[in-house]
Structures are given as structure tokens and as C-alpha cells.
NUZA-42776 format. One record per residue (C-alpha): x, y, z; residue in three letters. Coordinates in steps of 0.001 Angstrom, whole numbers, plus 500000, padded with zeros to 6 digits. Layout:
// residues N
+--------+--------+--------+------+
!     c1 !     c2 !     c3 ! rest !
+--------+--------+--------+------+
!      X !      Y !      Z !  ala !
...
+--------+--------+--------+------+
// end
This chain:
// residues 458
+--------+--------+--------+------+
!     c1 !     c2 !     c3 ! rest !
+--------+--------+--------+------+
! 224375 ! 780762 ! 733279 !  unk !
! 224135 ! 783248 ! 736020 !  unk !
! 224063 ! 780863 ! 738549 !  unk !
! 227104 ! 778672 ! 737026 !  unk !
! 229743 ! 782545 ! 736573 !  unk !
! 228687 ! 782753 ! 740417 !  unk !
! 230057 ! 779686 ! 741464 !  unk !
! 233110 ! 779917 ! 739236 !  unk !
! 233792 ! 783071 ! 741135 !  unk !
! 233208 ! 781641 ! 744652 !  unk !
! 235285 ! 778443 ! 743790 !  unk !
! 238128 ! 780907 ! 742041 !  unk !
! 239767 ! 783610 ! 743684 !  unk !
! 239356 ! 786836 ! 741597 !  unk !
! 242435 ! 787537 ! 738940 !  unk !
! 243420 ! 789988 ! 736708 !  unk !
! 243697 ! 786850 ! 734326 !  unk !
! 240245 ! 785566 ! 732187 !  unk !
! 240536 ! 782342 ! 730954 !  unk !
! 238096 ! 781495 ! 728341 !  unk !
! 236725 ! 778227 ! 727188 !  unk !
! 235228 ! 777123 ! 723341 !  unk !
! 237468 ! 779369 ! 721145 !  unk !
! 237046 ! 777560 ! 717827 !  unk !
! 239609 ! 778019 ! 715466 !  unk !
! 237786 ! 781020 ! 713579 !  unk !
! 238395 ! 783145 ! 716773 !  unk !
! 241400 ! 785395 ! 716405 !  unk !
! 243235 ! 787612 ! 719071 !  unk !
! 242439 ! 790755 ! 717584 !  unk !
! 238107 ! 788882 ! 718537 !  unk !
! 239205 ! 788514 ! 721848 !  unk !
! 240515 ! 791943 ! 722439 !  unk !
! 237250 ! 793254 ! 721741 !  unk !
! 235170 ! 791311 ! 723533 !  unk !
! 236921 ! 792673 ! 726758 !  unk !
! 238613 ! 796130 ! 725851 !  unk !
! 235217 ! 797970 ! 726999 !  unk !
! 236666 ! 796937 ! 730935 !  unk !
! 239932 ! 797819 ! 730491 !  unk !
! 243527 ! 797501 ! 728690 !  unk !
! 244886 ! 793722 ! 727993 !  unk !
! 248271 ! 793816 ! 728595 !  unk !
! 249115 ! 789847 ! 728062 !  unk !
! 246821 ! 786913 ! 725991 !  unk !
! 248128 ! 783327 ! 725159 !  unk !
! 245986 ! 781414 ! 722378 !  unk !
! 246009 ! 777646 ! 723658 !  unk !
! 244936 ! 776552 ! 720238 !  unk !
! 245022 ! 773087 ! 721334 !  unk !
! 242913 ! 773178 ! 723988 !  unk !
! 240128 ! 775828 ! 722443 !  unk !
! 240894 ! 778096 ! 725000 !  unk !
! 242776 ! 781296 ! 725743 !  unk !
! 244028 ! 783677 ! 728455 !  unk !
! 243995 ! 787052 ! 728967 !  unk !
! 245522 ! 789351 ! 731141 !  unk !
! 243736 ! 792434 ! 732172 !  unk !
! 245847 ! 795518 ! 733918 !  unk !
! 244402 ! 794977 ! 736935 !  unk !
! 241754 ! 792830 ! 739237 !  unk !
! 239241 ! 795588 ! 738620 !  unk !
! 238892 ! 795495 ! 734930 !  unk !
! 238723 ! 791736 ! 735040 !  unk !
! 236342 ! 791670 ! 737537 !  unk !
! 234152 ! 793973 ! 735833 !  unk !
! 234051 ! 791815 ! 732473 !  unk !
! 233135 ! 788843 ! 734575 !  unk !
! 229966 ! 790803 ! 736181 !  unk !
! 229059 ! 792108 ! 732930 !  unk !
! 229227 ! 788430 ! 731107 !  unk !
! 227681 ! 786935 ! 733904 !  unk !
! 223989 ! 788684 ! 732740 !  unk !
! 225079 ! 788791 ! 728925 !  unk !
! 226074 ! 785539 ! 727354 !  unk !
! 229046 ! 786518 ! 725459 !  unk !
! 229134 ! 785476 ! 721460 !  unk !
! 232154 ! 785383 ! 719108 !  unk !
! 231730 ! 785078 ! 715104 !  unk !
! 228554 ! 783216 ! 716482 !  unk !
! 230139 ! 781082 ! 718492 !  unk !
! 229361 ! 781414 ! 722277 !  unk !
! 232371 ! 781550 ! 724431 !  unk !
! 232684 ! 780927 ! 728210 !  unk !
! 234640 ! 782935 ! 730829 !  unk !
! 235823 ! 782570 ! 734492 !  unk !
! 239052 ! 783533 ! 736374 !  unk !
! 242383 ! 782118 ! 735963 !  unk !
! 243591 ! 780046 ! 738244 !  unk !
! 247151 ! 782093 ! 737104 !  unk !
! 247762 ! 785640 ! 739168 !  unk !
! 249939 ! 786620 ! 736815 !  unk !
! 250867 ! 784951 ! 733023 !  unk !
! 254227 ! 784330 ! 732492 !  unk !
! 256817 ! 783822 ! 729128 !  unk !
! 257191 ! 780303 ! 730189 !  unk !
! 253025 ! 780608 ! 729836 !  unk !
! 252961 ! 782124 ! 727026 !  unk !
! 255817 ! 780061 ! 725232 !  unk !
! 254257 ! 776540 ! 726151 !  unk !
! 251053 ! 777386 ! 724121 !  unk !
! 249195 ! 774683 ! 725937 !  unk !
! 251351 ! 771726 ! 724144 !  unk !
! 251238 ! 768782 ! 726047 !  unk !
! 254689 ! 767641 ! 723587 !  unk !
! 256903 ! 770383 ! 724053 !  unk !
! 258713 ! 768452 ! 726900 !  unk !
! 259128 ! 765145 ! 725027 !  unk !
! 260422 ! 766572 ! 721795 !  unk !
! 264337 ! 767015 ! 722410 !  unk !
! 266424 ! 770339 ! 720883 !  unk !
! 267583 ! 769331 ! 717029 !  unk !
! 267608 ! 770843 ! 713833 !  unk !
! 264483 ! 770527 ! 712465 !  unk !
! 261519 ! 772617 ! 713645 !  unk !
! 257602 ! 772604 ! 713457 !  unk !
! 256253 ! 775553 ! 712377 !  unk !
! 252254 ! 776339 ! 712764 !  unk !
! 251102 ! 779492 ! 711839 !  unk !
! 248021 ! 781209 ! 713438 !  unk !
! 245751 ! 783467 ! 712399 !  unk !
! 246359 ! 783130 ! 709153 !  unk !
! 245383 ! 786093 ! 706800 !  unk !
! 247788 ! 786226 ! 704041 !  unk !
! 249455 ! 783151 ! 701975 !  unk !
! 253153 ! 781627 ! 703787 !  unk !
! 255258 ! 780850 ! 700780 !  unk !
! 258734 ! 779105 ! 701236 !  unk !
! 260296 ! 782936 ! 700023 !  unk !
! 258840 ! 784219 ! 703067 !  unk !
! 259667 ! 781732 ! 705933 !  unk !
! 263163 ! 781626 ! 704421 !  unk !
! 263232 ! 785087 ! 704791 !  unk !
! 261600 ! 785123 ! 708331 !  unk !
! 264298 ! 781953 ! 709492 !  unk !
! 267316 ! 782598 ! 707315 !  unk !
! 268881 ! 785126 ! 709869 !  unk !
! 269572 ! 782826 ! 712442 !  unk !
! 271695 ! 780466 ! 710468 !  unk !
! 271960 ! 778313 ! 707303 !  unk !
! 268429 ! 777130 ! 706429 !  unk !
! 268749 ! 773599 ! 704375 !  unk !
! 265273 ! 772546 ! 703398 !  unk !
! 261704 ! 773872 ! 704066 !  unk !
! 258510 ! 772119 ! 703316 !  unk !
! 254747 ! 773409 ! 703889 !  unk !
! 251810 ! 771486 ! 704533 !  unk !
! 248243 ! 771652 ! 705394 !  unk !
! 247095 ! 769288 ! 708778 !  unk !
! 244010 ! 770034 ! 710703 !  unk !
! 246403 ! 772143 ! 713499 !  unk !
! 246447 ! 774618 ! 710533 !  unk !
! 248875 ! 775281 ! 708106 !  unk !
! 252461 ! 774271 ! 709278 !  unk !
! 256184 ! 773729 ! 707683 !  unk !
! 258814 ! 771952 ! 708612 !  unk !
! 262423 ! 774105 ! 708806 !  unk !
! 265989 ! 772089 ! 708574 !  unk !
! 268674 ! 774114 ! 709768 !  unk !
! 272517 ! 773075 ! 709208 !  unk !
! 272901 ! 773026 ! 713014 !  unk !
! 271053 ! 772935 ! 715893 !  unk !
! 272185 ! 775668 ! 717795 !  unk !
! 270574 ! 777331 ! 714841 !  unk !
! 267585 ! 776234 ! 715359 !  unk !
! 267846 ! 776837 ! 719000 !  unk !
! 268144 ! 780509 ! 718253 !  unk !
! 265987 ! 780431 ! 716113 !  unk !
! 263123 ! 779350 ! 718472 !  unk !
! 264104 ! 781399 ! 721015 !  unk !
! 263851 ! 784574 ! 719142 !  unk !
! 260732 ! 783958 ! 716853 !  unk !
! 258274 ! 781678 ! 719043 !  unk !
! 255001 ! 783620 ! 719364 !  unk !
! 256248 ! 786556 ! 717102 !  unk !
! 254123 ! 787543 ! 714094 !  unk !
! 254963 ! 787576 ! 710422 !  unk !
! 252700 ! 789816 ! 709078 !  unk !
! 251850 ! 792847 ! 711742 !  unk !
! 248820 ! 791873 ! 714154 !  unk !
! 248492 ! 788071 ! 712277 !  unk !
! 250622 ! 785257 ! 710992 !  unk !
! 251646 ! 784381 ! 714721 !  unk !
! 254058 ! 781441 ! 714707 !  unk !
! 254112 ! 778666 ! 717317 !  unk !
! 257318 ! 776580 ! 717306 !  unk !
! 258377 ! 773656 ! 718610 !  unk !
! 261027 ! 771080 ! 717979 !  unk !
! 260327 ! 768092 ! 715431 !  unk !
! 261048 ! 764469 ! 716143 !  unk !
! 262511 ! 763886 ! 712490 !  unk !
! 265674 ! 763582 ! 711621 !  unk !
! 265779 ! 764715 ! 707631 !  unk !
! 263416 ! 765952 ! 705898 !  unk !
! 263022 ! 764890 ! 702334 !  unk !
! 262468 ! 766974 ! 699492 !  unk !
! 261369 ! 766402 ! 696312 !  unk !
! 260556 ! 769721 ! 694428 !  unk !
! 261783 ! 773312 ! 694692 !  unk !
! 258975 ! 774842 ! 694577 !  unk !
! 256295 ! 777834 ! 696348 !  unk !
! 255325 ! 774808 ! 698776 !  unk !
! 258749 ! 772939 ! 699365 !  unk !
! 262873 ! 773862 ! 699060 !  unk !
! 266222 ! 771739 ! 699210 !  unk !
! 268634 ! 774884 ! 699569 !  unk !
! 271593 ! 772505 ! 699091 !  unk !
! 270001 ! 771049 ! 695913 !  unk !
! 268884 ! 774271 ! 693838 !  unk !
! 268751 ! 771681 ! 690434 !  unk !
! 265966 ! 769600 ! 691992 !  unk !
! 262651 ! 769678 ! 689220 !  unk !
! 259464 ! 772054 ! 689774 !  unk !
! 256538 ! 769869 ! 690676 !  unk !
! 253864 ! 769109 ! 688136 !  unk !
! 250506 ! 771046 ! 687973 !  unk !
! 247927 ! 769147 ! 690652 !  unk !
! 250808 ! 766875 ! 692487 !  unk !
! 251444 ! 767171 ! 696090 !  unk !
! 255297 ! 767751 ! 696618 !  unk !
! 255060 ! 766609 ! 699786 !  unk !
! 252261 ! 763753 ! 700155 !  unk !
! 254308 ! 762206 ! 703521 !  unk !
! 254249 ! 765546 ! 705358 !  unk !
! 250776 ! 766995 ! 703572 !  unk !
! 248948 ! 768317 ! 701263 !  unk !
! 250151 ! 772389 ! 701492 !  unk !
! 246952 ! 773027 ! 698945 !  unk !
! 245922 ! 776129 ! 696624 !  unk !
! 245758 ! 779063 ! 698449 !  unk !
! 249494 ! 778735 ! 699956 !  unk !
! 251061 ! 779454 ! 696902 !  unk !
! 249634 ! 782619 ! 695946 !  unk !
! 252314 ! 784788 ! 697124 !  unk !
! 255080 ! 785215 ! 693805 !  unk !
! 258649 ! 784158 ! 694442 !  unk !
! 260967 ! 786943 ! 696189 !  unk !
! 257838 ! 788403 ! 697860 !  unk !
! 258740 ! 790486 ! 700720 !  unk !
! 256571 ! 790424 ! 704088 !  unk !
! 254957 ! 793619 ! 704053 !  unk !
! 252646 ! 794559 ! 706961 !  unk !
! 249380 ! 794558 ! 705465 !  unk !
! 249258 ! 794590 ! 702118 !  unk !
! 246431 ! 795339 ! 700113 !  unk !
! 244489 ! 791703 ! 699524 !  unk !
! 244279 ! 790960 ! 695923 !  unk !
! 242548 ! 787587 ! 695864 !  unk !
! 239378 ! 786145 ! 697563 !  unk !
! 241213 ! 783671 ! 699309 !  unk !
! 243090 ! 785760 ! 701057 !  unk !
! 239990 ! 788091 ! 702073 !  unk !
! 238674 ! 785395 ! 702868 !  unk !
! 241006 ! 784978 ! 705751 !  unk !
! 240105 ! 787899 ! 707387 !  unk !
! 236680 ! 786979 ! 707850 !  unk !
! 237390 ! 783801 ! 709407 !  unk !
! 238412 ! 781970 ! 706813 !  unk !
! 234760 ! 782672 ! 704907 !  unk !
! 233240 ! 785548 ! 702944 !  unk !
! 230004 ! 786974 ! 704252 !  unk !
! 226826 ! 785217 ! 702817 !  unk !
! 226292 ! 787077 ! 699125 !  unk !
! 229607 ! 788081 ! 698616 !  unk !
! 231451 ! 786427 ! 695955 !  unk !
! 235148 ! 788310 ! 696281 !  unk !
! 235609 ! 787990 ! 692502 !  unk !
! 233313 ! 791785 ! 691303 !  unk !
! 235558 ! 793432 ! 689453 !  unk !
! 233661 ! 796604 ! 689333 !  unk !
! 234824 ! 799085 ! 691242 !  unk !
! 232072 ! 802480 ! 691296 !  unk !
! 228589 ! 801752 ! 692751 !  unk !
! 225877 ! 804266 ! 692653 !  unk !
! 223964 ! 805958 ! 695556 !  unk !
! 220407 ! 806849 ! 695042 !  unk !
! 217525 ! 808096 ! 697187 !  unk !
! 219763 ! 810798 ! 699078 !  unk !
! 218803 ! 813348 ! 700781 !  unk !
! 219722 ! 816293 ! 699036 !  unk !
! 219363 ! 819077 ! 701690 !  unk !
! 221688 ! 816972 ! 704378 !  unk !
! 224147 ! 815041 ! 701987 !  unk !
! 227332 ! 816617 ! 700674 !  unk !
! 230539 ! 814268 ! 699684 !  unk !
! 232934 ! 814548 ! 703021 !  unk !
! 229686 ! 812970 ! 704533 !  unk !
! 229492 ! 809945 ! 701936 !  unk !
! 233061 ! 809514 ! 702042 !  unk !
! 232804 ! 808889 ! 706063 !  unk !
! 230108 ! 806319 ! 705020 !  unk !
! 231472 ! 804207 ! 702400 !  unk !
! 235358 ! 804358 ! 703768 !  unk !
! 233847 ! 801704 ! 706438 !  unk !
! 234105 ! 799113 ! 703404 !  unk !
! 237588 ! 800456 ! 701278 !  unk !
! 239326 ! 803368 ! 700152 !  unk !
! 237692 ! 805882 ! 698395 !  unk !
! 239216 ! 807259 ! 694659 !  unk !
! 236626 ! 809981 ! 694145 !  unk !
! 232879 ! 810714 ! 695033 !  unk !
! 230483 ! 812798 ! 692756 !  unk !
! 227197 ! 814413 ! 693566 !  unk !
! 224907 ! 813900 ! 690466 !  unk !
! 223290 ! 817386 ! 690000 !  unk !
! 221185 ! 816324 ! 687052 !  unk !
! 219984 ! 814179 ! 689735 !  unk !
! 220304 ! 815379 ! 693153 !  unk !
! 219530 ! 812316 ! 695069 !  unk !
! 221966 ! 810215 ! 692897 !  unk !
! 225945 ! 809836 ! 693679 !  unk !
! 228653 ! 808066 ! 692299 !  unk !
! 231214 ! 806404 ! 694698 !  unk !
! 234607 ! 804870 ! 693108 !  unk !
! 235881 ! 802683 ! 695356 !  unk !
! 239667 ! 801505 ! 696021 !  unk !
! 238832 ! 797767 ! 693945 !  unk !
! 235863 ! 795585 ! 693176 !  unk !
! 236111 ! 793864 ! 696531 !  unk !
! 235449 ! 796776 ! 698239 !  unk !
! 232223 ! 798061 ! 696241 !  unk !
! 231226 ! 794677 ! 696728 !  unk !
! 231161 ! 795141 ! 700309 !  unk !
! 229675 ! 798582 ! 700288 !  unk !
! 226726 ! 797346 ! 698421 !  unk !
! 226731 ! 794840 ! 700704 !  unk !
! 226412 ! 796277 ! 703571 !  unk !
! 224736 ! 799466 ! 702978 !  unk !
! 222155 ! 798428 ! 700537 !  unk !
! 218611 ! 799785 ! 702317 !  unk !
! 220321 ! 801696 ! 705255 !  unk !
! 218499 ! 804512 ! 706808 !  unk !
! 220047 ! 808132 ! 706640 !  unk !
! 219038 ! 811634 ! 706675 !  unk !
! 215227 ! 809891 ! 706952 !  unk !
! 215615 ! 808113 ! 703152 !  unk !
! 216208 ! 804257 ! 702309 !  unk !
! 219722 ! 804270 ! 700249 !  unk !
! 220031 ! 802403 ! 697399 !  unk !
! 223263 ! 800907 ! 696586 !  unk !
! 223968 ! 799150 ! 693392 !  unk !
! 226959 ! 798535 ! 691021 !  unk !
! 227467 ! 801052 ! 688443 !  unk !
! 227865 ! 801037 ! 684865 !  unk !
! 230506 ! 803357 ! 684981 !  unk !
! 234082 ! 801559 ! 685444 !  unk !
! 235800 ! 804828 ! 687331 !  unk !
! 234394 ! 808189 ! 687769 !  unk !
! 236631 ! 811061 ! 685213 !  unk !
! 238309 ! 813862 ! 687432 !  unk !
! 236144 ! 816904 ! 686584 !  unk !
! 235978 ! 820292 ! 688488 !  unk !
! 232605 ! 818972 ! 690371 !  unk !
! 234162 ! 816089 ! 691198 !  unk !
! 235909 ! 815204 ! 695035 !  unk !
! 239116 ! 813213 ! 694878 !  unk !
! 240128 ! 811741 ! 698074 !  unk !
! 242413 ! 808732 ! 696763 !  unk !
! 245192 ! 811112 ! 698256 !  unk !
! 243445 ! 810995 ! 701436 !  unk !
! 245263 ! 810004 ! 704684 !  unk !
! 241679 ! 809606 ! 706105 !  unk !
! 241083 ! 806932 ! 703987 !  unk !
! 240935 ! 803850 ! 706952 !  unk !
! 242497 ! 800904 ! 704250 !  unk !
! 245616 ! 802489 ! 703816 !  unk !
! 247453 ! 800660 ! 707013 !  unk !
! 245710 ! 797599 ! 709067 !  unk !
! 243476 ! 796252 ! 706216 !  unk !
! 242799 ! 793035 ! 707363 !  unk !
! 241600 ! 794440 ! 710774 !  unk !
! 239484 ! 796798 ! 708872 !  unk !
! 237585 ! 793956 ! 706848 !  unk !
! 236851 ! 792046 ! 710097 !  unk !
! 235226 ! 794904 ! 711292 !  unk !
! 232776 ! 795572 ! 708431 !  unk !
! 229188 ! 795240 ! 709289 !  unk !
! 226050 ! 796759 ! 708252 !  unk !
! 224607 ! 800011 ! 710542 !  unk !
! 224002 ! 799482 ! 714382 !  unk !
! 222604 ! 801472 ! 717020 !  unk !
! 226578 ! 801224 ! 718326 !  unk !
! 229430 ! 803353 ! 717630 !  unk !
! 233151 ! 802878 ! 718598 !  unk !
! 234913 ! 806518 ! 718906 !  unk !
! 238777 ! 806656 ! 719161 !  unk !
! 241334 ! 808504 ! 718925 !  unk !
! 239743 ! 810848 ! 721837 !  unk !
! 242023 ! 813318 ! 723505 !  unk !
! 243514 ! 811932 ! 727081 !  unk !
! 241083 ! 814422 ! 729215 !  unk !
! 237459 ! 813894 ! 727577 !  unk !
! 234539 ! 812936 ! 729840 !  unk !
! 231790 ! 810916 ! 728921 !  unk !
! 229891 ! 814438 ! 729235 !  unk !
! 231887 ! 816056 ! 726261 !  unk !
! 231366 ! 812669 ! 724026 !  unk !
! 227599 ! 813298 ! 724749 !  unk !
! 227602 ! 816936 ! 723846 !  unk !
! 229240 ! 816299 ! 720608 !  unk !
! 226955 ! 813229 ! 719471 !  unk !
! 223486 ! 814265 ! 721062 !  unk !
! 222246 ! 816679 ! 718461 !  unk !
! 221952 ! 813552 ! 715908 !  unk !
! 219696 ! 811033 ! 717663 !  unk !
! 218817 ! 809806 ! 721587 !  unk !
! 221534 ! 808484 ! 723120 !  unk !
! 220456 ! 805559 ! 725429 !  unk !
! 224462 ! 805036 ! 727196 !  unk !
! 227790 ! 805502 ! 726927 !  unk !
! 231108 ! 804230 ! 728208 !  unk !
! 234377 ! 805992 ! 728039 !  unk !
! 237601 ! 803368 ! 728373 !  unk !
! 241410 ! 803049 ! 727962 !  unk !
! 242934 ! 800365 ! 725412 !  unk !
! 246516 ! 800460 ! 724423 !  unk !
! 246999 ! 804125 ! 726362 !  unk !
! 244195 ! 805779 ! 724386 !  unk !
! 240645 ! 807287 ! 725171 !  unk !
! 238328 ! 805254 ! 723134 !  unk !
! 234538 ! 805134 ! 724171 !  unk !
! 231222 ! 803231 ! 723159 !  unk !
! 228059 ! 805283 ! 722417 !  unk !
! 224675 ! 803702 ! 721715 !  unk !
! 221841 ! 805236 ! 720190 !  unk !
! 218452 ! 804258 ! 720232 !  unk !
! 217792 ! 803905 ! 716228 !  unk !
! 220764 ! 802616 ! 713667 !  unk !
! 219867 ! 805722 ! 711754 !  unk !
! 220690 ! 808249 ! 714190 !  unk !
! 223864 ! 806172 ! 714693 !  unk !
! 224876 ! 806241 ! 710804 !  unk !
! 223762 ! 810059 ! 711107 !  unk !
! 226553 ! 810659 ! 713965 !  unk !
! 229135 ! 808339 ! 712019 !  unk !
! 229163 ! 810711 ! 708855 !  unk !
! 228819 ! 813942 ! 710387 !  unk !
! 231350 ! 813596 ! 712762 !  unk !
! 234024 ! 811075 ! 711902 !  unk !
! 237081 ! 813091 ! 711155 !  unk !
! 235908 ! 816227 ! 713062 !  unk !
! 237694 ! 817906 ! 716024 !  unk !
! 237518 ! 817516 ! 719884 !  unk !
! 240053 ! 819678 ! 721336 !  unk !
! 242329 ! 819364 ! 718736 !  unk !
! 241975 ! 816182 ! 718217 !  unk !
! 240610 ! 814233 ! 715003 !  unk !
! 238074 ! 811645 ! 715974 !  unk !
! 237460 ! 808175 ! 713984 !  unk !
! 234003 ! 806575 ! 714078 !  unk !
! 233044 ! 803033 ! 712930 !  unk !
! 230462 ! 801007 ! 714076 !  unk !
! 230817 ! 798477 ! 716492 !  unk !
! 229173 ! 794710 ! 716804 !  unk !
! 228796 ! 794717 ! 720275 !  unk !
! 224736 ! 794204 ! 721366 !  unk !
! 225397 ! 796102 ! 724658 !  unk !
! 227566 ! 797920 ! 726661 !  unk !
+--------+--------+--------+------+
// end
């Protein structure tokens, strides 16, 4: 492996471009990010879908170079799936890069009125409502129909004109529906009418509103393809809405890669777990709160004083206790093994001795949910700080962390203009010790976030 990155490098000159080989469908941008944002900020990546492979453009030669050493000693792994990365033959990426996608048909298809639609990164449901919605503004939208194909999910959009479609590509190709997901690749389609059948969440003749709603388990559109279950959750008239909260499993799904983590079923409906085996002389309810708001929102936390090792945690909906159970069942803190386990309680009552933080604008599901569910692990010995004021040193990340465990390294970085850093401890528990005593406290002013991060090394 070692040997193979060296000759890459010899054979390649050095670019501030990565280009990166076996990214499987289940590998999203925001995957990619990660994997590199340690070395520096990425200010350009094209997802060539078709191929399996992707670019990325660092903000300088430096920061790529730097990845590339690093990866060259540490194989790097995405959702389990090893990638591989080199240089770029490409100095620089540019639109008409980032436009082509890596289609090898975008030259043969000729400008008309129908386009081809696939969606990537699909994490909530694409109704008809919404890509009318998303195409309407750039002229008279005739007839849509959505389908399933192994590309992903796709549709098919007939304008009235073709100039309209030309706009229409022009301003939307590579945007996203939904913020940070939902990206749309366009291109022009060889038909020359589409036909339509049913108006319905999966198909639409706008020139034909008296056309019949499809029967339960038939495919509107069997010549195009099957458009399937979950891409017709969304009710009729629903507005895009960055992030919404996810109320299905199919849709949660989505933002694990298109599965649910092994024991979870997505469907628990119960919404309070209860924490036992505490440590009553450290624990106090801003500390479980920084815990559990890894896995949802919290409603309200109470301290059981009849039993001081016991707490109750109500969680923002059942999905999200599931995950805290999860995840946290048997985790090491304050030197005790925590129990976590559903509740028999369906909410916990506002009472005097009881916190209520559903008001909370610390609560981390409130905007970018999706991005918060891909990011929901058990415990490591790794946590991600952000937020960081402009000036910190690696020194003054050290001097607030140290007092809760051994802290074996540390890297302070830039991504997207902000201070952001990487601190490792020796044990998980004296990670999850720094996570909920000082996520949400002050550095100069500042009001730090904590999570913990899936990266082995740093």
C-alpha cells in the first residue's frame, strides 16, 4: 500500500486536487469531507457517481499533500468500505468539471424539453409536489414522472419549451434540494413525450389534471420504472424544508446509508429511557444532557433522588431513545458501567426537581438532523471540538481537556473558516468524561461543541 501511494506520487505531480477511487454508492459528500478536513479546508468536490470515484479540491498543495502522507501509512475506510487516494491529474477543478459529473452521454444527448433528473444523496422522500416546486420557476412544467433504476432514484421533467428546460439546467445542475443532500444531476433526455398515466405522488400530466389516481400496488409508470414505497411518503403540497425532523424509518434510514444500524428497528415508539448505575457525586443533569443530545433532542432530564444513581431522560421521539440506548448501553463514565434501558414512563411530568431543556438552543437536532444521525456512534477515545475561537493554540485546547483523562495527541485545523480541532485520549471514558463536562462551556468567550468523532487516528 505504501509502496503503491509512493509511486502514484512519483508518476503524478503533486495537486491541491485528491482524486479518490471505490466510492460505493453509500458514500456521501458530507463522508468525504471528513475523511480529509483534519489537513485542511475543501473548497471544491465533484461526485463522479458513475465512475465510483470523486474529486476534491483542497485550498492549497500543502493540505493535499499532507492527506496523501498521512493515508499513505493508514489505509483509509469509509462506512467500511476502503477507499483509495492519489493526486489529480487536474491543477485546478473547473464548472465545466464539476457540471459533466463524469457522464460519458452528456455530449450525445442534444438540448430538448425533457430532462433526466437523478438525485444524490438521497435522505428525504422526492415527491412530484416537490420537484414541481423545485422546476416550476423556470417555465411551464407539463408532465413529471419518478422512477427507481439502479443510478438511483430519477424523474423525468417535460417542459412546454426547451429554452425552459435549458434554463432550467443551467441554473439547478449540481444544486441541492434539501440543504447539504438531495443534490441533483441533470442532463438532457433522448425522449420525445413522456406518457402519463396517473396523477399521482409518483407521476403528473399538468395539462390533464382529470387523469385517474393509480390503484393501491400498481406501478404508474412500469416503461420508465418502478418509483417504489418510500418515494411517496412526503403528503401533497409539502414544502422543501431544510431538514426536517425524520418521521419514518425509511427516511432515517437514509441518513445512515440507506440502512439502520444493526439492532435498531426505527419503529420504538417510546420516547424516555432510564439511566442507572450513575455516579452520584460527579453526575448532575447539564452533564447528562451533553451525553444523550449526541442521539436527539432532549424534553426534560430528572435525577431520581429516591434513587440517586437512577435518571430519567425524555427524549425528542422514540427514534431517538432508540439510539441512545443504543449506543450508550454499558458506556464507562465517572468510573461506573451505565445502564440504559427503555422506560415505563411515556414522558417525564414538569415538576420543580425536574430540568426542561426542550427550549434549549443547545439541543444539536434542532437544524442539520440528518448530519447529526450520520454522526452517531458509541464512545471513542476521539473527540471533535468546534466552534473554537479564531486565536486558540493546540496548548489552550490541552489545558482545558487535560484535567479529565491522558491526552495521547491533538490537532488543531481550519474547515469552512473555523477553528475546529481533534483530541484523543487514551481511554473512551476519559473521552465521554471531557464530552459532558465541557461541551457547551466557554473558551474566551466562546461556546464550545463536543461530539465524538469515528476517526481511528489523527
Amino acid at each position: 500500500m505504501v509502496w503503491a501511494l509512493k509511486r502514484v506520487a512519483k508518476m503524478t505531480e503533486p495537486s491541491k486536487v485528491i482524486h479518490v477511487r471505490n466510492v460505493g454508492p453509500e458514500i456521501s459528500e458530507n463522508d468525504l469531507l471528513q475523511l480529509v478536513h483534519p489537513f485542511g479546508v475543501v473548497t471544491k468536490l465533484v461526485m463522479l457517481r458513475a465512475k465510483n470515484q470523486a474529486l476534491l479540491q483542497m485550498q492549497d498543495v500543502a493540505s493535499a499533500v499532507s492527506a496523501l502522507q498521512y493515508y499513505a501509512n493508514v489505509q483509509p475506510s469509509v462506512r467500511g468500505r476502503n477507499v483509495y487516494v492519489q493526486f489529480s491529474s487536474h491543477q485546478e477543478l473547473t464548472t465545466m468539471d464539476q457540471n459533466s459529473q463524469g457522464r460519458k452521454g452528456d455530449q450525445e444527448a442534444q438540448p430538448n424539453r425533457i430532462l433526466l433528473v437523478t438525485i444524490h444523496h438521497l435522505l428525504y422522500p422526492i415527491t412530484v409536489e416537490v420537484l414541481h416546486q423545485v422546476f416550476s420557476p423556470h417555465g411551464f412544467v407539463e408532465k413529471i414522472v419518478t422512477f427507481q433504476k439502479s443510478a438511483g432514484f430519477q424523474a423525468l421533467i417535460q417542459y412546454q419549451s426547451r429554452q425552459s428546460a435549458v434554463s432550467a439546467i443551467n441554473a439547478l445542475q449540481g444544486r441541492n434540494i434539501y440543504d447539504g443532500c438531495c443534490q441533483l444531476d441533470i442532463q438532457f433526455s433522448n425522449l420525445t413525450e413522456l406518457q402519463v398515466n396517473y396523477n399521482n405522488e409518483r407521476s403528473r400530466d399538468f395539462t390533464n389534471p382529470s387523469l385517474p389516481s393509480e390503484q393501491k400496488g400498481r406501478s404508474s409508470q412500469s416503461g420508465y420504472g418502478d418509483g417504489g414505497g418510500m418515494y411517496a411518503l412526503q403528503p401533497p403540497g409539502a414544502r422543501p424544508v431544510a431538514f426536517p425532523q425524520m418521521g419514518n424509518a425509511t427516511a432515517i434510514a437514509a441518513a445512515f446509508g440507506g440502512g439502520l444500524p444493526p439492532g435498531i428497528s426505527g419503529t420504538n415508539d417510546r420516547c424516555t429511557v432510564l439511566v442507572s448505575n450513575l455516579n452520584p457525586d460527579e453526575i448532575d443533569e447539564d452533564k447528562l444532557f451533553n451525553l444523550f443530545s449526541l442521539y436527539g433532542n432532549i424534553v426534560r432530564i430528572k435525577l431520581l433522588r429516591s434513587k440517586p444513581d437512577h435518571a430519567l431522560v425524555q427524549m425528542g421521539d422514540g427514534f431517538q431513545a432508540e439510539l441512545a440506548v443504543h449506543f450508550l448501553k454499558g458506556a464507562m463514565l465517572f468510573g461506573k458501567r451505565l445502564e440504559v434501558n427503555f422506560s415505563k414512563y411515556p414522558n417525564i411530568t414538569p415538576a420543580p426537581d425536574t430540568h426542561d431543556y426542550s427550549n434549549s438552543n443547545l439541543n444539536r437536532f434542532n437544524r442539520n438532523a440528518a448530519k447529526n444521525y450520520r454522526y452517531c456512534c458509541s464512545p471513542t477515545k476521539m473527540i471533535h471540538v468546534s466552534t473554537l475561537p479564531q486565536d486558540i493554540t493546540e496548548e489552550e485546547i490541552v489545558t482545558h481537556l487535560e484535567k479529565h483523562g491522558s491526552i495521547v495527541n491533538t490537532k488543531l485545523f481550519e474547515a469552512n473558516g473555523k477553528k475546529q480541532a481533534l483530541v484523543l485520549f487514551e481511554t473512551e471514558e476519559q473521552a465521554t468524561e471531557a464530552l459532558v463536562c465541557k461541551h457547551a462551556s466557554l473558551i474566551d468567550g466562546s461556546t464550545i461543541r463536543i461530539s465524538f468523532s469515528q476517526l481511528q487516528a489523527i
